[in-house]
C-alpha angles and dihedrals in degrees: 000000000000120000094235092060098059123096090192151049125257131234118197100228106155093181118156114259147164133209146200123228082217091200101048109030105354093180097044104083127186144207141267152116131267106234099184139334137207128187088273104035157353147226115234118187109194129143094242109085124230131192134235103257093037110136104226131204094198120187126180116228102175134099088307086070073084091085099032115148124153111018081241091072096054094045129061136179134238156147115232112243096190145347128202126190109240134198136007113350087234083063115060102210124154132198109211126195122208131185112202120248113268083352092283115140124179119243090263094060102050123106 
């Protein structure tokens, strides 16, 4: 995503993560990796596709499980604003950007 299109500034996470597409299968959740996060967003890069308009159940699993405290903290909620194919074409990868419901984002997923 172009820089000038961005409100706001990026943090490189790369945490572990897995998501839920909410309005197709909300309890089969799939895997990926968290690329980078702002207070109103984040990248997701994953091998399952989603679509602009999904509605995502996103958790992180990753080393910040360490100060884990309540299951909300981990999880946050969002609609995907784009998705690009990455990568070599012999290699289905997919970056995923999210913007987090009513701009709230848990403590976890904040840069």
């Amino acid at each position: 995503m172009p820089s000038d299109k961005r409100k706001h500034d990026r943090v490189d996470i790369h945490e572990d993560i897995m998501f839920a597409l909410r309005s197709v299968h909300p309890y089969c959740y799939y895997g990926g990796i968290a690329v980078n996060c702002s207070s109103g967003g984040m990248c997701l890069q994953s091998r399952y596709q989603a679509h602009p308009g999904d509605r995502v159940c996103v958790r992180m699993i990753g080393r910040r499980l360490q100060s884990f405290r309540l299951l909300d903290e981990l999880t946050c909620i969002g609609e995907v604003r784009w998705c690009r194919q990455v990568g070599p074409p012999d290699t289905l990868n997919y970056c995923i950007g999210v913007h987090y419901q009513d701009d709230l984002a848990p403590p976890l997923f904040k840069p």
